[in-house]
N, C-alpha and C positions, 0 to 999 in steps of 0.2 A: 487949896489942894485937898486937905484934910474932907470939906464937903465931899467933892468932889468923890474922892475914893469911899463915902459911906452911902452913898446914893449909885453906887456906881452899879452893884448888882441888882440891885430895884429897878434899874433903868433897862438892863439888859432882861432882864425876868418879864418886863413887859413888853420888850421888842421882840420876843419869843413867844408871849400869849398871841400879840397881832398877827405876826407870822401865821401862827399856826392855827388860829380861828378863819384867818383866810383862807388856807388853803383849806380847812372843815366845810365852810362856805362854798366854795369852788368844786370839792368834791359832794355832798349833797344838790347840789345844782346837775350837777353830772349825774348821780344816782337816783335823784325824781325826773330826769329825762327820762334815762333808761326804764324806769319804772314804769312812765307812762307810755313806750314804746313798745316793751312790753305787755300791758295791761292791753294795747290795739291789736298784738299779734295773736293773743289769746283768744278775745271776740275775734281775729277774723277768722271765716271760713275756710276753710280747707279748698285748694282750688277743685277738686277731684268731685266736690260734692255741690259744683256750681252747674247752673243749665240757664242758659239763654229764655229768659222769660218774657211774651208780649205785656206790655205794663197799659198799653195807653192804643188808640185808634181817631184818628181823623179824617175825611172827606171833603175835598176841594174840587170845586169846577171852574174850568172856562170857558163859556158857548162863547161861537163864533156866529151865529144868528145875526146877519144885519150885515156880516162883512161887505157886504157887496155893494152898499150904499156910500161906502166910505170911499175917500180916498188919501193917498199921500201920508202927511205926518198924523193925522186925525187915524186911518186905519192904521199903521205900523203900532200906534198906540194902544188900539182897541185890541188887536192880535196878541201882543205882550205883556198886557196888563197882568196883576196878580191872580191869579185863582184863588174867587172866594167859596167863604165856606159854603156847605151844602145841609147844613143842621143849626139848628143856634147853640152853641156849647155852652156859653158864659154861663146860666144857670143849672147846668147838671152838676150833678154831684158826683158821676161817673168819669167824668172826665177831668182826673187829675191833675193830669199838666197844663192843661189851658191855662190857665193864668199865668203859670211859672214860661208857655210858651210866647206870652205877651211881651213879659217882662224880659225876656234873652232877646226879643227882637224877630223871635221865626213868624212871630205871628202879628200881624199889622193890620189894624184898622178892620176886623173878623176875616183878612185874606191873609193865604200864606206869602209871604214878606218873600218870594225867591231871589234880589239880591242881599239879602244878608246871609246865604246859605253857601257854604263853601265846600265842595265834595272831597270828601276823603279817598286818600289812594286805595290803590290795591293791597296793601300790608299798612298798616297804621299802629299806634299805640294808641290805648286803651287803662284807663285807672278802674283798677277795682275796688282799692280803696286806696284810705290816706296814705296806706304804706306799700302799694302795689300797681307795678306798671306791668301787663302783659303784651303781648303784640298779638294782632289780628292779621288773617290773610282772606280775602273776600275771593272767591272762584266762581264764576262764569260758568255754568254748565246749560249746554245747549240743544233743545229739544232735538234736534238731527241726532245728538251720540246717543239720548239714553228712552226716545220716545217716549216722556213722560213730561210733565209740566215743566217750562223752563226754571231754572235754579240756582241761587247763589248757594257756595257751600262757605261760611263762616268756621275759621280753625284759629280757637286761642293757643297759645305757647308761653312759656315761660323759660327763658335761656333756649330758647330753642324747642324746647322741648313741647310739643303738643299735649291737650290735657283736655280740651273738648273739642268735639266739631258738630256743627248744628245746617239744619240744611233749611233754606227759606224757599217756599215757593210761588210763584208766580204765573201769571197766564201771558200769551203772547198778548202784542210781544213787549218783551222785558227790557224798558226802558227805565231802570231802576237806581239808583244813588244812595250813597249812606253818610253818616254825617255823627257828629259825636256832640252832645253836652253834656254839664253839669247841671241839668234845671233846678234841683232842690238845693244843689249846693253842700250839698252831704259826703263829700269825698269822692263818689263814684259816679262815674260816667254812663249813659245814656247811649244806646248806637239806635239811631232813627234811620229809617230805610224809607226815602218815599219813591212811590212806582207812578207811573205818567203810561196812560194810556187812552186810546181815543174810541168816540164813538157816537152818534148822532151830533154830528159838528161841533164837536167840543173834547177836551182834553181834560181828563180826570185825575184827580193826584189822590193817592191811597197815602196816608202819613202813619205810619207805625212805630210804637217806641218798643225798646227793648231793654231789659238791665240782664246782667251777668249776676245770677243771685240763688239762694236755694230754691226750689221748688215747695209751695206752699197745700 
């Protein structure tokens, strides 16, 4: 007993160090969070100073030439096949995403891969960055109301609130889709628009990418 009671506040002195290096522990864990939550809020941009920027351009075809020699599962096939590319991109240097479009899958075998493409609604969510989700609302405007090139009008919001609107235009007729990635992987989202239009027996795809970013 005698031990006992001479060890007994050393005993307690160091179940109060542990204690309380834990929760030290615990609270620094919590304060280099927030640090580095902060430290993302700082670099990011102000949404007010963001504009819909084209980043990227691609060219796809599908002639229909020869259809008429076909028949059954042989034509159904030739008519649906991918649209390929119309340029060789793999070695330009101008064409950013190619590769990163390989690698997500839109891009197949140098044709655009259309069933791995999934179309976005009418109002979607959209990442600006690692710490920011805003919503998009895509609008349809039709050369009858405004006699001018048909139009998508693109309106970001944040809680509601609108904070840009960006108008794309297009020639008839505007057979158009949008779609979202992450190609680099870098927190922020991608809105790629491609447009499907015909002409000397064949259906052309316009593939254009977009970021939500400063103006450079």
């Amino acid at each position: 007993m005698v031990l006992t009671r001479k060890f007994l506040p050393l005993l307690i002195a160091v179940l109060l160090f542990a204690c309380t290096d834990s929760k030290g522990t615990a609270d620094n864990h919590s304060e280099v969070k927030e640090d580095v939550e902060a430290h993302i809020k700082e670099e990011s941009t102000s949404l007010e100073e963001l504009r819909l920027v084209k980043t990227d351009h691609y060219d796809f075809r599908r002639a229909y030439h020869g259809h008429h020699l076909l028949e059954g599962a042989e034509r159904d096939t030739f008519m649906t096949r991918n649209p390929e590319s119309c340029w060789d991109y793999k070695d330009s240097l101008n064409k950013r995403y190619y590769n990163l479009l390989i690698k997500d899958g839109f891009i197949r075998d140098g044709s655009l891969n259309l069933s791995a493409l999934d179309t976005l609604p009418d109002t979607f969510k959209y990442q600006v960055d690692k710490l920011r989700n805003v919503s998009v609302t895509s609008e349809y405007t039709n050369y009858l109301d405004t006699l001018i090139q048909p139009s998508y009008i693109l309106t970001f919001s944040e809680n509601e609130n609108p904070f840009l609107s960006d108008t794309l235009l297009y020639d008839m007729p505007s057979d158009v889709t949008f779609y979202k990635r992450d190609l680099n992987r870098d927190g922020k989202e991608e809105i790629i628009s491609i447009y499907r239009w015909y002409i000397i027996n064949g259906d052309n795809y316009e593939v254009d990418i977009y970021e939500l970013r400063q103006p450079q």
